[in-house]
C-alpha positions as CSV (number, residue, x, y, z in Angstrom):
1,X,77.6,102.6,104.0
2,X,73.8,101.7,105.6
3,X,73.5,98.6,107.1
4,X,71.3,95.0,106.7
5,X,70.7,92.8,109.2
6,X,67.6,89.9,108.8
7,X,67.3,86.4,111.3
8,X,65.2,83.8,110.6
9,X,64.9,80.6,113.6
10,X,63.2,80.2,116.7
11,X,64.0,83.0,118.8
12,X,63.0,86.4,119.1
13,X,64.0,88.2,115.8
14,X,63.0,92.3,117.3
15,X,66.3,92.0,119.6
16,X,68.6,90.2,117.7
17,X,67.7,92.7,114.3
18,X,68.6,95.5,116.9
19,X,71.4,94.1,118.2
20,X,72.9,93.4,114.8
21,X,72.2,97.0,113.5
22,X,73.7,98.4,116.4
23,X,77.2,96.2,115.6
24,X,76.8,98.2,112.3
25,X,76.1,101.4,113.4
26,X,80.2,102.2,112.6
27,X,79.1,102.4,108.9
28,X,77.6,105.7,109.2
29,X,73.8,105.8,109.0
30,X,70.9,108.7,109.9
31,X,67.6,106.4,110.4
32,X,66.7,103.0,111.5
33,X,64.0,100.5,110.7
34,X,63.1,96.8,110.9
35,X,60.1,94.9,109.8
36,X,58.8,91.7,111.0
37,X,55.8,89.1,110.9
38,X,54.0,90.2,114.0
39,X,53.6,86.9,116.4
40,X,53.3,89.7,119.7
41,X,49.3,90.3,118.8
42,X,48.2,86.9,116.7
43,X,47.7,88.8,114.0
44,X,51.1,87.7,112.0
45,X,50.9,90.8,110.1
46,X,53.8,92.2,108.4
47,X,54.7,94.9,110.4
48,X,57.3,97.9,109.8
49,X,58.6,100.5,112.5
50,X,61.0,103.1,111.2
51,X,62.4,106.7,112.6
52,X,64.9,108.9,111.7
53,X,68.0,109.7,114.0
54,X,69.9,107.3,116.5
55,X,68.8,103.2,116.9
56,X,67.8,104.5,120.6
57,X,65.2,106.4,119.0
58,X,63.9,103.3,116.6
59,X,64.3,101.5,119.9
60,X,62.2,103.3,121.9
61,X,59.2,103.2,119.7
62,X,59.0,99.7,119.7
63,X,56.5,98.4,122.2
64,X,57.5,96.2,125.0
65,X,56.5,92.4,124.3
66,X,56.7,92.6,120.7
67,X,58.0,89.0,119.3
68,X,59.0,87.5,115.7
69,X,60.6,84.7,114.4
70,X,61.6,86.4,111.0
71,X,62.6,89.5,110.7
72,X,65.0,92.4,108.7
73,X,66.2,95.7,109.6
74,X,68.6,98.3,108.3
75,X,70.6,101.4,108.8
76,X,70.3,104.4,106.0
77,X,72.8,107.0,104.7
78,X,70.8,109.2,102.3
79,X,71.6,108.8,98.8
80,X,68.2,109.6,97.5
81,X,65.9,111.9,99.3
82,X,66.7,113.7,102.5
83,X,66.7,111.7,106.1
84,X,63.0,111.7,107.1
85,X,61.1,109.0,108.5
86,X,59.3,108.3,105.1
87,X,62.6,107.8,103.5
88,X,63.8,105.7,105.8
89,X,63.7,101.7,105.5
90,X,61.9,99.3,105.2
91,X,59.9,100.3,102.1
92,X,56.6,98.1,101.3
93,X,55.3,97.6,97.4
94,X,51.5,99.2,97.3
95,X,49.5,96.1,98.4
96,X,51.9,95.4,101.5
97,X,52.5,92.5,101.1
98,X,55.6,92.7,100.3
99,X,59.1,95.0,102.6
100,X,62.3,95.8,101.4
101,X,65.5,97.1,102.7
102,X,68.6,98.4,100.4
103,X,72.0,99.3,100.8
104,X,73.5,101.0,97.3
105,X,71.9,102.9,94.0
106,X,69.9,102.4,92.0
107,X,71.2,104.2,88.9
108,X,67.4,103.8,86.5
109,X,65.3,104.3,89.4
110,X,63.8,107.5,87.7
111,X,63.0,105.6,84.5
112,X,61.4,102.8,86.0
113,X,59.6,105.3,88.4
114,X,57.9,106.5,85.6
115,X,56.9,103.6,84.1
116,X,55.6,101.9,87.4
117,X,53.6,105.3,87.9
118,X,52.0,105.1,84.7
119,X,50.7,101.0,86.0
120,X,49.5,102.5,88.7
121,X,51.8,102.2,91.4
122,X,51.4,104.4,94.4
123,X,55.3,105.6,95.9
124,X,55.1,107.3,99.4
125,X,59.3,108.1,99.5
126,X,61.9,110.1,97.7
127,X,64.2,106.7,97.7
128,X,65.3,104.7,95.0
129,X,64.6,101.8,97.3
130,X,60.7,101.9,97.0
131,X,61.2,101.7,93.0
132,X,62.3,97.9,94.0
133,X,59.8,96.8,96.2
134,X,56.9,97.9,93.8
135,X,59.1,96.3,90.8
136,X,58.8,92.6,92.6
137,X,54.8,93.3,93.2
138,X,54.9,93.4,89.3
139,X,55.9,89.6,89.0
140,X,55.2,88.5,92.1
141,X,52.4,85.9,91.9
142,X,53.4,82.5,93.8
143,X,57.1,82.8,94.4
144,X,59.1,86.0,95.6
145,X,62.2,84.3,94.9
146,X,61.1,84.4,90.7
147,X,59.7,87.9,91.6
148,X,63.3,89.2,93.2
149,X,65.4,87.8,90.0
150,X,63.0,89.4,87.6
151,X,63.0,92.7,88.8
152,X,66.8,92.7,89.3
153,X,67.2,92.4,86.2
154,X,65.8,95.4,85.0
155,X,68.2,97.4,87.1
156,X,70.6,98.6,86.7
157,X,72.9,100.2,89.6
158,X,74.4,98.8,92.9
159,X,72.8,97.1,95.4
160,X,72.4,94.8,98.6
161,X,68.5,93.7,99.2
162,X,66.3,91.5,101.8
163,X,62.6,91.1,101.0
164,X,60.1,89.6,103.4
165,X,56.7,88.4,101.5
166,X,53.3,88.2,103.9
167,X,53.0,85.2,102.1
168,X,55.7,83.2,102.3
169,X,56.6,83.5,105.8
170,X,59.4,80.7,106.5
171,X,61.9,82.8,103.9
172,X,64.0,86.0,104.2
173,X,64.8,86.4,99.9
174,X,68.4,88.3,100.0
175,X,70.6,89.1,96.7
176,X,73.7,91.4,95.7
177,X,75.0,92.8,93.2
178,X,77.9,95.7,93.9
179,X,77.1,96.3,97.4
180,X,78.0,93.1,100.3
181,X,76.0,90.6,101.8
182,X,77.3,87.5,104.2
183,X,75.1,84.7,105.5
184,X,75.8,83.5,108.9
185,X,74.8,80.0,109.5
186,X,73.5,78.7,112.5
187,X,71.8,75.7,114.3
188,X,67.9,76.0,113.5
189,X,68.5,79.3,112.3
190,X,70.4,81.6,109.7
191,X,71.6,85.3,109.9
192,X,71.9,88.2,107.1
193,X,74.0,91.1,107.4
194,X,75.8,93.5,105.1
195,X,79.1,92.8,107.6
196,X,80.7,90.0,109.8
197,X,80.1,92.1,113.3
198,X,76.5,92.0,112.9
199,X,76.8,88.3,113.5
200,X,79.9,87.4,115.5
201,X,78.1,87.0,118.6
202,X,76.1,83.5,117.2
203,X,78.1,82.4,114.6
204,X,81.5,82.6,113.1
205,X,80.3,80.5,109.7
206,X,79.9,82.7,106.8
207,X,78.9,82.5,103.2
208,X,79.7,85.4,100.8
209,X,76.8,86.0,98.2
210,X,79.2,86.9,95.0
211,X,77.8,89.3,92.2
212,X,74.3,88.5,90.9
213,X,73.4,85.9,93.5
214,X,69.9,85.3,95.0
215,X,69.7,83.6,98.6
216,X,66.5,81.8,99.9
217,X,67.5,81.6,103.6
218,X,65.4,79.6,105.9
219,X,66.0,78.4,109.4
220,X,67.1,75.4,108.5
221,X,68.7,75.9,104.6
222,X,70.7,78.2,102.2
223,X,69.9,78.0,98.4
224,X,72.0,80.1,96.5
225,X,71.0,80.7,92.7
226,X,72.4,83.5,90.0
227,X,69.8,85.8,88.8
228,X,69.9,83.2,85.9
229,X,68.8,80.3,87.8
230,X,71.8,78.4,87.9
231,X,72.3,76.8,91.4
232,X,75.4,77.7,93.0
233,X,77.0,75.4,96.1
234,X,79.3,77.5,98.5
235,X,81.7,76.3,101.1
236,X,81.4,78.4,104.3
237,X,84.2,80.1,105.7
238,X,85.0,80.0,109.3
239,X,85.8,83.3,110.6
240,X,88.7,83.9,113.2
241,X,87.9,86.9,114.6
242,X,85.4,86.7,117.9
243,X,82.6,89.3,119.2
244,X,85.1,90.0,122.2
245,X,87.3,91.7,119.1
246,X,84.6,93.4,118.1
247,X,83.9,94.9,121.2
248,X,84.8,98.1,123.3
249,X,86.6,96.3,125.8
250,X,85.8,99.2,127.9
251,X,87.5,102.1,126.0
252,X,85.6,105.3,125.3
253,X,85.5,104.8,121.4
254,X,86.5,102.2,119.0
255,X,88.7,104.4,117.6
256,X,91.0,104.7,120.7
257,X,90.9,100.8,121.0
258,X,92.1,99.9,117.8
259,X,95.0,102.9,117.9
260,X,96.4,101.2,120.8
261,X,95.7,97.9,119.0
262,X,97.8,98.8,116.2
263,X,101.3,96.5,118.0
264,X,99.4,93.3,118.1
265,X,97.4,94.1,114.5
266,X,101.2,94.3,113.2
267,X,102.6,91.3,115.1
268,X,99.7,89.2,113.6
269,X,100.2,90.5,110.3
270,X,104.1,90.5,109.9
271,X,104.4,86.8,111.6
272,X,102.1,86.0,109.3
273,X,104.2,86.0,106.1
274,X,107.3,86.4,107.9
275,X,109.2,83.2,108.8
276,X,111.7,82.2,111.6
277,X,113.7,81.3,109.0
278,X,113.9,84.2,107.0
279,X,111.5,83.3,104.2
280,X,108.6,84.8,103.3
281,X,105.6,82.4,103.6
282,X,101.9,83.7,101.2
283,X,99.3,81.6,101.2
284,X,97.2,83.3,98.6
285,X,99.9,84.9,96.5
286,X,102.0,82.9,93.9
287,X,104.3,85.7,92.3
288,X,107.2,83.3,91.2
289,X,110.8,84.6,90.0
290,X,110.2,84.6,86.7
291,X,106.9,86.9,86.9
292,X,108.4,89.2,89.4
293,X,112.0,90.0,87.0
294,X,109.5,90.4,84.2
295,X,107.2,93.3,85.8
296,X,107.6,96.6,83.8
297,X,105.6,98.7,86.2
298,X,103.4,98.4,89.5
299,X,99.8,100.2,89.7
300,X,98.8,100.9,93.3
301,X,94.8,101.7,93.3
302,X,92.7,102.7,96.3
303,X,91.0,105.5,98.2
304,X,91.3,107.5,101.3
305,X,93.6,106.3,104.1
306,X,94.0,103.0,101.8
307,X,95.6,105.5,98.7
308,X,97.8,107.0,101.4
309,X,99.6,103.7,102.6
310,X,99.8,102.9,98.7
311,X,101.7,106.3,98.6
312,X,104.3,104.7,100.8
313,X,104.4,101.6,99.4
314,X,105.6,103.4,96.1
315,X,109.1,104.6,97.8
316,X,109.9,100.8,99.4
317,X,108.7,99.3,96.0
318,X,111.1,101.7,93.7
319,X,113.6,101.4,96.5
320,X,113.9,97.6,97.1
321,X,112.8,96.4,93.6
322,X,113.5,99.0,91.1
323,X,110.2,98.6,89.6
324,X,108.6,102.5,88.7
325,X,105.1,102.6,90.7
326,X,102.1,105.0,89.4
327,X,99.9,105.3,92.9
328,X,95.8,106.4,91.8
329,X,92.8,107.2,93.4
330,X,90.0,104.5,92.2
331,X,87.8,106.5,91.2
332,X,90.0,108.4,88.9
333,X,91.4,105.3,87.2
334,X,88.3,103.5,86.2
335,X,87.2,106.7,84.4
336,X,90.6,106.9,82.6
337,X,92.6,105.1,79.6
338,X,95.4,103.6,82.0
339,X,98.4,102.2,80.3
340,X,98.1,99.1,82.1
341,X,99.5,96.2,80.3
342,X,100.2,92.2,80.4
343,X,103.5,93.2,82.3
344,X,102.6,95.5,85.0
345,X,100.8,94.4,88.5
346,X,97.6,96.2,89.8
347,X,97.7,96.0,93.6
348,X,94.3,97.2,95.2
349,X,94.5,98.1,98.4
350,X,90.9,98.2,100.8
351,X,90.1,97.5,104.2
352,X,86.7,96.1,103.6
353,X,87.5,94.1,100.0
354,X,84.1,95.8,98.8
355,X,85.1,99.5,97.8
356,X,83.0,100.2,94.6
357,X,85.2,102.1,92.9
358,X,88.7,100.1,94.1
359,X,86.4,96.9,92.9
360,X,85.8,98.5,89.6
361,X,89.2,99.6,89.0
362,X,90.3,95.9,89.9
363,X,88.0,94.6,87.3
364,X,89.1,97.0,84.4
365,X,93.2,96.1,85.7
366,X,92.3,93.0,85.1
367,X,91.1,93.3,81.5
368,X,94.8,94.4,80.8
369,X,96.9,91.9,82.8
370,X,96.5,88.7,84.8
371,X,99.3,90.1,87.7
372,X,96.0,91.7,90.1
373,X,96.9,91.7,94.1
374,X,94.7,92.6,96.7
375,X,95.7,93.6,99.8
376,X,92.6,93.3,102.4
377,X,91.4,92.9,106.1
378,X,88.4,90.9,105.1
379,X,88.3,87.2,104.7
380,X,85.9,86.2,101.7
381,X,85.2,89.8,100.3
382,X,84.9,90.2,96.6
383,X,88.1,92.0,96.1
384,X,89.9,88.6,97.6
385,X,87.6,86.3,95.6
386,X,88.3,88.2,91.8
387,X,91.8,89.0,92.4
388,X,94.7,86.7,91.5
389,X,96.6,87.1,94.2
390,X,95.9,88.6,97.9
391,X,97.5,89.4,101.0
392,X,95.2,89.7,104.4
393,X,96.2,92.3,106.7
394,X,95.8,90.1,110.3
395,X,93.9,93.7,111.7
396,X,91.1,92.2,113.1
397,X,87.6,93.9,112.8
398,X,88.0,97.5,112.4
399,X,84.6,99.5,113.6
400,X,85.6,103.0,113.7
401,X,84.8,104.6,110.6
402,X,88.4,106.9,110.4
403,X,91.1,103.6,109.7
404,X,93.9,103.0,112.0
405,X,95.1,99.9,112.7
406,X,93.9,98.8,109.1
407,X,96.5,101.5,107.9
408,X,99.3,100.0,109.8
409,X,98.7,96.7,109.0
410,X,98.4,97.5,105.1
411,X,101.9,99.3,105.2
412,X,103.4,96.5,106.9
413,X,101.6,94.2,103.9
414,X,103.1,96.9,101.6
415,X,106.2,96.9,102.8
416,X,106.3,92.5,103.0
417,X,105.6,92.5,99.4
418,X,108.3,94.7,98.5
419,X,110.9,93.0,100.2
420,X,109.9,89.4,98.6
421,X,109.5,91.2,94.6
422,X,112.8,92.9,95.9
423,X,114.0,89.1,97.0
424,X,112.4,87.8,93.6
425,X,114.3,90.1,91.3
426,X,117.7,89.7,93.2
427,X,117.7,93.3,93.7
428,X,118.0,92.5,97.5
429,X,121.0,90.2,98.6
430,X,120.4,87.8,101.4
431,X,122.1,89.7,104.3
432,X,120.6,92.5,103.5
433,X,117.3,91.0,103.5
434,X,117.8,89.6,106.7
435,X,118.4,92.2,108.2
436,X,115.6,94.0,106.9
437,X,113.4,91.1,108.2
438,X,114.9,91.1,111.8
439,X,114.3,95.5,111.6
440,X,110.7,94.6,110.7
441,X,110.1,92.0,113.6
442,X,111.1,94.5,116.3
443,X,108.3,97.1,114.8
444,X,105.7,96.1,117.2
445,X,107.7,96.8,120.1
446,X,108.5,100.4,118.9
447,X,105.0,100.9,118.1
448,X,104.4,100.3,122.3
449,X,107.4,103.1,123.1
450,X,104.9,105.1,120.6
451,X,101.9,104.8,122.1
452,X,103.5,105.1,125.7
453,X,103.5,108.8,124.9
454,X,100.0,109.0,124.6
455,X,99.6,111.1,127.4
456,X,102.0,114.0,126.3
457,X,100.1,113.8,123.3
458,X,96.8,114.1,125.0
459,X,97.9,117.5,126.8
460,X,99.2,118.8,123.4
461,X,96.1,118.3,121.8
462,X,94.5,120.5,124.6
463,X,96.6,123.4,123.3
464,X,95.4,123.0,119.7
465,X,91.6,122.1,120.1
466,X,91.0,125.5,119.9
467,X,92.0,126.5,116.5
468,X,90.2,125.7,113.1
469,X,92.6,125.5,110.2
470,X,95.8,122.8,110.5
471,X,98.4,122.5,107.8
472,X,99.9,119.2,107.6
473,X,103.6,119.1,106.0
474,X,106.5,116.0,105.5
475,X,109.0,114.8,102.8
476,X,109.9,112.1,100.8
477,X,107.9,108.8,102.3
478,X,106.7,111.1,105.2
479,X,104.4,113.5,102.9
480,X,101.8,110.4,102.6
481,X,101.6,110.4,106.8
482,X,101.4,114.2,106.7
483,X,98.4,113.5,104.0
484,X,97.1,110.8,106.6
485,X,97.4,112.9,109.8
486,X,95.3,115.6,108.0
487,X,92.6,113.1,106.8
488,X,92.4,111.9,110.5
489,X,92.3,115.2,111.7
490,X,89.1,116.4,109.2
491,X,87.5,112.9,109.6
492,X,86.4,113.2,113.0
493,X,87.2,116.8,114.5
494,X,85.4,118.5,111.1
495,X,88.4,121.2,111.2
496,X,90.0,122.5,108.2
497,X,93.4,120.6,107.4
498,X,95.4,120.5,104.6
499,X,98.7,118.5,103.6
500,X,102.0,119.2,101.4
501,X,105.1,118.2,100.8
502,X,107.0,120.6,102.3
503,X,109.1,121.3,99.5
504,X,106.3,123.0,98.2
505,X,105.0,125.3,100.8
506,X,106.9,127.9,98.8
507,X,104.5,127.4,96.5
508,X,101.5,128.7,97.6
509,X,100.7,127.7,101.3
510,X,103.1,129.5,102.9
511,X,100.5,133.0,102.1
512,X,98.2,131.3,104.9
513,X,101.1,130.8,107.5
514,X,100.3,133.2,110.6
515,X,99.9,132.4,114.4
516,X,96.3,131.2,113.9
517,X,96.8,128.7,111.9
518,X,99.3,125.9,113.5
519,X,101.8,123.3,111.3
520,X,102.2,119.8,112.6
521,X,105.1,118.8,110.7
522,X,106.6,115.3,110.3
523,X,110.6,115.8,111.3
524,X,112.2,112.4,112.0
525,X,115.4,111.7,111.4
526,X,116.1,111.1,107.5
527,X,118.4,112.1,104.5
528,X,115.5,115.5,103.8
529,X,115.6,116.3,107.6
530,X,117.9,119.1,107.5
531,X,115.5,120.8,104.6
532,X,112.7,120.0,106.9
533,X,114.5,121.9,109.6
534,X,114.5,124.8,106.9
535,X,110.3,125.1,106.1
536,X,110.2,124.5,110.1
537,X,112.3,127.9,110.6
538,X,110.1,129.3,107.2
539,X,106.9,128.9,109.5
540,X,108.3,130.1,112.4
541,X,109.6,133.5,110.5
542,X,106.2,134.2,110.2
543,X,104.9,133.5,113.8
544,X,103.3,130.4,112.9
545,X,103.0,127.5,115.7
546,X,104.7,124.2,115.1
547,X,104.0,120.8,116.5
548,X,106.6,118.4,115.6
549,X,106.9,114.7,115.1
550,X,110.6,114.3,116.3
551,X,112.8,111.3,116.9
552,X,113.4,111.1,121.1
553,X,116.6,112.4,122.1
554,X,117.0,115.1,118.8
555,X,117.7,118.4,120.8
556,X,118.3,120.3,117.7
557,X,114.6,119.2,116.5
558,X,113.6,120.4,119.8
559,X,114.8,124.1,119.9
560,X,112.9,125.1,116.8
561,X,109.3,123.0,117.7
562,X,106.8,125.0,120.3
563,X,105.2,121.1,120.9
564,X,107.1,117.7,120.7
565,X,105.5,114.9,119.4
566,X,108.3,112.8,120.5
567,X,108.7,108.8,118.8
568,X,111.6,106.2,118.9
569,X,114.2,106.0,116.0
570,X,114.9,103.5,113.8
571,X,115.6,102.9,110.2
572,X,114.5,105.7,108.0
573,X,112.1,103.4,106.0
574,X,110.7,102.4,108.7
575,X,109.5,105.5,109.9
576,X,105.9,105.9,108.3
577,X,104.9,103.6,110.7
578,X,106.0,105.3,113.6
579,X,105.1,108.9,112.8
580,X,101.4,107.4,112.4
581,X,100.7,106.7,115.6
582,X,101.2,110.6,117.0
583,X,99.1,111.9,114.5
584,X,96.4,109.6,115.2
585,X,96.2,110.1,118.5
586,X,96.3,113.9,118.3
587,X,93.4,113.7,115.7
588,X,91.6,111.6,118.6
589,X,91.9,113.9,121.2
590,X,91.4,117.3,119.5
591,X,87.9,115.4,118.5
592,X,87.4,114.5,121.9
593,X,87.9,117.8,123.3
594,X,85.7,119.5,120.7
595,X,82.9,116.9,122.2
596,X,82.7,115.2,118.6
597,X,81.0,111.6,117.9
598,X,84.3,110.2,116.8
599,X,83.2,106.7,116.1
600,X,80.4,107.7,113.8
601,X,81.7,111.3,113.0
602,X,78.9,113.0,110.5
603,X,78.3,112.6,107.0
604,X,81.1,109.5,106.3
605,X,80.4,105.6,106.6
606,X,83.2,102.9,106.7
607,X,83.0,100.9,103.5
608,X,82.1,103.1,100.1
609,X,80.2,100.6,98.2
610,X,78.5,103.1,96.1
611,X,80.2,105.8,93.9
């Protein structure tokens, strides 16, 4: 959530702080700002312009000619007071002198509100923010750099900040502690942002600030301290991924990009640990035999669509390995007493590597046992730098905020790691695994045949725009897509949808079955199919409308579904990755024809890094 963006060198900052918020915009935000020394009117003042809505409107208010060398800017999603031009950033400290953007919360701010009231301090916001920028005028006397550490540390909270000072005007002072923060380093000049997008287009060398970390970024230097002074020396990382990836490429929304992206995002990701040989290749994970036949239990931790592909992991894990799996939402976990001991392995899964509460639930996992996995799309992020082990999903940048192609490419990880414990443990024999390995490697090519239905899809999803309540239904390792395809659904078209195992409709949903309220119901081939065909036949009793995810060629699927969602077979564990793809796409285009901004769809932001 919000976005930071700050440049330093000798070009014009104004567009390049613009262009970078813009490349962040997918994070979810409801006003703009960006400050700057002044160069346009001689006057080198310290200048902030702020509004509230789009970045076209912060845009448009700035006036033509206006030119910096040093300069920060930032997106906001309210945490603390309503969206209003006041509370939007950058905030100043009471003498200006001083500017501050924020991403995170600041969990004291009331406390040292009142005490900074009481010294006089004059607050013209409802944000926590401001509380910063008027703690740093406190100590700030020669060096903002002191100034930023000392007033970090009497909050408490989490947070991502970049401070200009009037009177040191060759630094941009940036720290983190909870929320992210890369450096991109350039020739002559140096780049902050809160993601890797905002600065793709100049460079593709990053540094990752890590927890408590101060950065003095000049145009020409880095110096990287801990807020207790003790200097810390960083290797950049080079970044593969390029602005073209990054980019529309021409499609209407990101969203629809990455959907149809989701064959090569799995080819990367699959020939990346899978060999021509028929071993499995990790560079960052060293589960040996011995570790793998002693596991007593796997954990699987996340949130959202994350949690979900977790929820399928479970079945291939207990399938191929024979290792019981507890799945948890994050932020349920970390305020729990989990059983989680020297034996068992805590897999976090998280598109970004920064979700605060997946983050904390890895840190308390690893309290209990030295067995931590991450599975992430983010080279560098702190969930890949504190866990032991990680696997990166190959996605590529993701920017829409509802997860596609991260999804498919974290089951795929999912399902890897299962077949190498499974390997590990000798619970898999070699054919089998082979064979396995060769089903996986044609995936990609079945996820095409998917997508090459996108236009039957498209026409179905002109037949449903029009109704406001969904229920979503599947079995077995199908319930999680049916849990998925509702979250997609809600994400971007705001309509009411709700997921259950079938098996349970019985249970309580089946009272809100009538014709206004259509089922789209996973019904792939599978050993639970036939009971499938039985809730199918339940709804349509009762005049409800069923869309159907159905294997192509299954006539007898096809007699009891009013709209065919049609996919290619293959193995039944397979599946989940298949029976995505049409629920994705009908999510997309029932937004589309209700006219909503799917990209940035209200209220949600990308990456959680606050609770």
């Amino acid at each position: 959530m919000c976005g930071i963006v700050g440049y330093i060198g000798e070009k014009n900052a104004v567009p390049i702080l613009l262009e970078g918020l813009s490349k962040l915009e997918y994070r979810g935000y409801d006003s703009a700002g960006i400050s700057f020394l002044d160069e346009s009117t001689g006057s080198g003042q310290l200048k902030v312009i702020k509004r509230e809505g789009r970045l076209s409107v912060l845009e448009s208010a700035i006036p033509e000619g206006t030119s910096a060398r040093l300069g920060i800017g930032h997106t906001r999603w309210a945490t603390h007071g309503v969206p209003s031009f006041v509370n939007a950033h950058p905030h100043f400290d009471c003498t200006h002198e001083i500017v501050l953007v924020h991403n995170g919360i600041i969990e004291n701010y009331r406390e040292l509100k009142e005490k900074l009231l009481a010294g006089g301090h004059v607050f013209t916001s409802e944000t926590d923010t401001e509380v910063i920028a008027h703690l740093i005028e406190e100590y700030y006397e020669e060096d903002i750099e002191f100034a930023v550490k000392a007033a970090l540390n009497e909050v408490k909270g989490a947070y991502a900040i970049a401070a200009l000072s009037l009177r040191e005007r060759d630094r941009i002072i940036a720290a983190r502690m909870g929320s992210p923060l890369i450096i991109g380093l350039g020739e002559g000049e140096n780049f902050l942002a809160s993601d890797i997008p905002a600065v793709l287009k100049y460079t593709r060398r990053i540094i990752f600030l890590d927890e408590r970390e101060v950065a003095v970024i000049t145009k020409d230097e880095v110096h990287i301290s801990t807020f207790r002074n003790t200097r810390v020396e960083r290797e950049p990382v080079t970044i593969t991924w390029d602005e073209t990836m990054a980019a529309k490429d021409g499609y209407e929304h990101f969203m629809l990009k990455e959907i149809l992206e989701q064959p090569r995002a799995l080819q990367q990701t699959i020939s990346q640990y899978v060999c021509p040989d028929g071993k499995f290749s990790f560079e960052h994970m060293d589960l040996g035999e011995d570790t793998a036949r002693e596991l007593n239990r796997v954990f699987i931790i996340a949130c959202g669509t994350s949690l979900h592909a977790g929820m399928v992991g479970k079945y291939w894990i207990e399938q191929f390995c024979g290792i019981p799996v507890e799945v948890d939402y994050a932020s349920e976990f970390r305020y729990r007493s989990p059983l989680i001991s020297e034996r068992d392995l805590a897999v976090v899964i998280s598109q970004s590597g920064e979700t605060a509460d997946t983050l904390a639930a890895l840190r308390l996992s690893a309290e209990r046992t030295k067995h931590t996995l991450g599975i992430v799309n983010v080279l560098g992020s702190t969930i890949t730098r504190e866990a032991r082990h990680t696997i990166y999903t190959h996605a590529g940048p993701e920017i829409g905020v509802a997860s596609t192609k991260a999804f498919t490419t974290q089951l795929a990880a999912l399902l890897i790691l299962s077949l190498h414990l499974g390997k590990l443990r000798g619970s898999i024999g070699r054919h089998e695994l082979t064979l396995h390995q060769k089903q996986l490697s044609d995936l990609p090519q079945l996820l095409e045949t998917a997508l090459s239905m996108q236009e039957r899809i498209e026409e179905t999803a002109k037949s449903l725009a029009g109704y406001s309540d969904f229920l979503f239904l599947g079995r077995n390792m199908n319930f999680p897509i049916a849990l998925e395809g509702a979250l997609k659904l809600k994400e971007i078209s705001y309509l009411h949808a709700e997921a259950y195992p079938a098996g349970e409709m019985k249970h309580g949903p089946i009272a809100l079955i009538d014709e206004r309220m259509p089922t789209i119901a996973v019904a792939t081939g599978s050993h639970v199919q036939e009971k499938m065909f039985s809730n199918i036949q339940e709804i349509k009793a009762r005049r409800g409308l069923v869309a159907g995810i159905i294997n192509t060629g299954d006539s007898k699927a096809r007699e009891i579904m009013d709209f065919c969602l049609e996919v290619p077979e293959t193995q039944e564990y397979l599946m989940p990755l298949l029976n995505i793809i049409p629920m994705q796409l009908l999510a997309y285009y029932i937004a589309r024809d209700r006219g909503c901004d799917i990209d940035k769809p209200r209220n949600l932001a990308k990456s959680v890094t606050v609770e």
